[in-house]
C-alpha positions as CSV (number, residue, x, y, z in Angstrom):
1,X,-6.5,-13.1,1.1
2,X,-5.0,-10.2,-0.5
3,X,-4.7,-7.2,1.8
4,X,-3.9,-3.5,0.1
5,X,-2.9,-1.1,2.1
6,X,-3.2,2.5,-0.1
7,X,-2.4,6.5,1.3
8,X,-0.3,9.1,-0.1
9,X,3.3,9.2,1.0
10,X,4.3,9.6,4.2
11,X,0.9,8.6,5.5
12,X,2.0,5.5,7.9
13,X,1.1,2.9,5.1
14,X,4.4,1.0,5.1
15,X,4.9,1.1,9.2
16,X,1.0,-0.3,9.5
17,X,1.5,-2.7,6.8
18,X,4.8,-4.3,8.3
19,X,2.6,-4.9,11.4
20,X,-0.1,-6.0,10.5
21,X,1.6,-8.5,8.1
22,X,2.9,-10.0,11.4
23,X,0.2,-10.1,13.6
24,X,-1.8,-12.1,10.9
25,X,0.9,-14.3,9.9
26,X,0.8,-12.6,6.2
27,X,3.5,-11.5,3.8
28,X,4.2,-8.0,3.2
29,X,4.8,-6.8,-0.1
30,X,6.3,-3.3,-0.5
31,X,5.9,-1.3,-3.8
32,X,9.4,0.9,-3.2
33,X,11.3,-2.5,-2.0
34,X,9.9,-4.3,-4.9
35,X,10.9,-1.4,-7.4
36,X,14.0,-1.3,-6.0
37,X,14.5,-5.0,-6.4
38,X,13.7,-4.3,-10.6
39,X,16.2,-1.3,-11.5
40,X,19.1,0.6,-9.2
41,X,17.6,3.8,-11.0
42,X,13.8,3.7,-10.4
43,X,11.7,6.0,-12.8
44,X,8.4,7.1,-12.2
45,X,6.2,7.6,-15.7
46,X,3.4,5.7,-15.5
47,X,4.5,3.2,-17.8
48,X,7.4,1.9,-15.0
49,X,4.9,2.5,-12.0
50,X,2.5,-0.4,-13.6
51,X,5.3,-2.6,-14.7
52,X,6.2,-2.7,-10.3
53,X,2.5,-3.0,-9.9
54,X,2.4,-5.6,-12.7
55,X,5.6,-7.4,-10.6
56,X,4.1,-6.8,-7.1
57,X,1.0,-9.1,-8.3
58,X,3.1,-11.5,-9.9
59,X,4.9,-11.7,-6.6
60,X,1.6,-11.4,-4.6
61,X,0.2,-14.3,-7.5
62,X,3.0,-17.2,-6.3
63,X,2.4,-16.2,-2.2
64,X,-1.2,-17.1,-3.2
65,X,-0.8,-20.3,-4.5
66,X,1.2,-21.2,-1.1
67,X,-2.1,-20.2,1.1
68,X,-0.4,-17.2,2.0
69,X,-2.2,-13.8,3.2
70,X,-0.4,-11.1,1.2
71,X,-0.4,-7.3,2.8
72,X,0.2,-5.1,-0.4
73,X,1.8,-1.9,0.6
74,X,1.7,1.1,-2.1
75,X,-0.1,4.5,-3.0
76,X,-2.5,2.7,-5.4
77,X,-3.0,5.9,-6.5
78,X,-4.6,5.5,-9.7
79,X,-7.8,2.8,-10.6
80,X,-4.9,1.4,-13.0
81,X,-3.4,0.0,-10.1
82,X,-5.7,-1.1,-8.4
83,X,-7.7,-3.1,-11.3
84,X,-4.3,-5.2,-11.3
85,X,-5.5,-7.0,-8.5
86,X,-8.6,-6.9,-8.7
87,X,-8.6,-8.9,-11.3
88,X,-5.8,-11.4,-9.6
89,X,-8.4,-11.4,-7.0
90,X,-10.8,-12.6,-8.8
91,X,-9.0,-14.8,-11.0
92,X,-7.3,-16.3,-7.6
93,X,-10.7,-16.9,-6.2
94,X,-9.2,-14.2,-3.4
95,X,-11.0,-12.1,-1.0
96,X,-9.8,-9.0,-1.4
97,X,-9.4,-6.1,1.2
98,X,-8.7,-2.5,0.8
99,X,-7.6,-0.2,3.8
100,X,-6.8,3.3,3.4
101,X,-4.0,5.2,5.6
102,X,-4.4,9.0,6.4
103,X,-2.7,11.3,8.8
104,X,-2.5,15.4,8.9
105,X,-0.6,17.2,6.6
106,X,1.7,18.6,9.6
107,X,2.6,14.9,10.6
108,X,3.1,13.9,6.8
109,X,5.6,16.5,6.2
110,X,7.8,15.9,9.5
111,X,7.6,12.1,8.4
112,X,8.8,13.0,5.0
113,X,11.7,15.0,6.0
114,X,13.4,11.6,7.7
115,X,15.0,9.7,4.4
116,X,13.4,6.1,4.4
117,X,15.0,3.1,3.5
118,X,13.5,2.5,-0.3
119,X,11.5,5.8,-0.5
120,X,12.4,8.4,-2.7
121,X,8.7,10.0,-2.0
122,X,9.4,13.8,-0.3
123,X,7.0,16.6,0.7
124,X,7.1,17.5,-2.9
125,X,5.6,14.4,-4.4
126,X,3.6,14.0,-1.8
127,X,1.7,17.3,-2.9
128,X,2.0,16.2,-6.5
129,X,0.4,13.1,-6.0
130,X,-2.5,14.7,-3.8
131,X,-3.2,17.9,-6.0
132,X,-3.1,16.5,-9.2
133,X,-2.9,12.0,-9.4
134,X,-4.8,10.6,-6.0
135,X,-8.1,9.2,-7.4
136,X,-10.1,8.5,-4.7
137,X,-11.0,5.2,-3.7
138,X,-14.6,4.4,-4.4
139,X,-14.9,0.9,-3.2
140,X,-16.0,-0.4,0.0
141,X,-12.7,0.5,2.1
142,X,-11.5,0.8,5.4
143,X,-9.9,4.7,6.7
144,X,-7.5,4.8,9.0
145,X,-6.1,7.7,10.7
146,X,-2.4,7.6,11.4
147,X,-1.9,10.9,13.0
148,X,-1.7,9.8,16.9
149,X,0.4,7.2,16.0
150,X,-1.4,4.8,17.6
151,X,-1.0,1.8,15.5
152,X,-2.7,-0.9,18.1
153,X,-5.6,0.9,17.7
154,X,-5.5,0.9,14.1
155,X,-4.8,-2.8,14.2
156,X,-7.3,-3.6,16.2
157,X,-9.6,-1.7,13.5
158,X,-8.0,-3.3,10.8
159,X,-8.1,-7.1,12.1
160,X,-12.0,-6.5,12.8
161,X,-12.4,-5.2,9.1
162,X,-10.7,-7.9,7.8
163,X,-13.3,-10.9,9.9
164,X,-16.2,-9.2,8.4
């Protein structure tokens, strides 16, 4: 099963993915650790953001063929990015999931103003990416809501979603 777990920066996505990579026994896959893995000095045109998509499924493409669960952690911002695995999906003969992490804008911006390990993401692009380059998801999708930090809940949420 391939898992994709999409929001803007600073939404939660990379703290929900990490645990719900572990309470289904999947492998988490991280878009800024795997771009960071690729090049010291990361650049963002979209040319180099599908080229760490491109690697992600590569990546995601070889945990598949071990009958591994993969939880894909990025913005997915764009339906470039997304069609990547789609189409892995399909070729894979994968299920594929897609669960969409949101919190308030107050919450957002006091978890962007804590540097991350592999983020470069700040308030900044985070308002970039949600003015003018989020296309929303229009595919059957789970929403999750990361505001009251209450990540069992979303879990639980999640972990039904994914039996359906």
């Amino acid at each position: 099963m391939i898992i994709i777990v999409s929001g803007l920066p600073g939404s939660g996505k990379t703290f929900f993915a990490q645990r719900l990579s572990e309470r289904i026994d999947g492998v988490h896959l991280n878009s800024d650790a795997v771009r960071m893995s690729m090049t010291s000095a990361p650049q963002y045109s979209m040319k180099d953001r599908l080229a760490n998509y491109r690697e992600m499924a590569s990546r995601c493409a070889g945990l598949l063929a071990l009958g591994k669960t993969v939880v894909l952690d990025a913005t997915f911002h764009h339906h470039a990015m997304r069609d990547i695995f789609m189409t892995l999906a399909r070729e894979t003969l994968s299920t594929i999931r897609f669960i969409e992490i949101q919190a308030s804008e107050a919450v957002i911006r006091n978890r962007l103003a804590i540097k991350r390990k592999d983020s470069d993401a700040d308030f900044g692009v985070y308002q970039k990416l949600k003015k003018r380059h989020a296309e929303p998801l229009t595919i059957p999708h789970l929403v999750l809501d990361s505001t009251d930090g209450d990540v069992e809940r979303m879990l639980r949420q999640a972990i039904e979603y994914l039996e359906m």
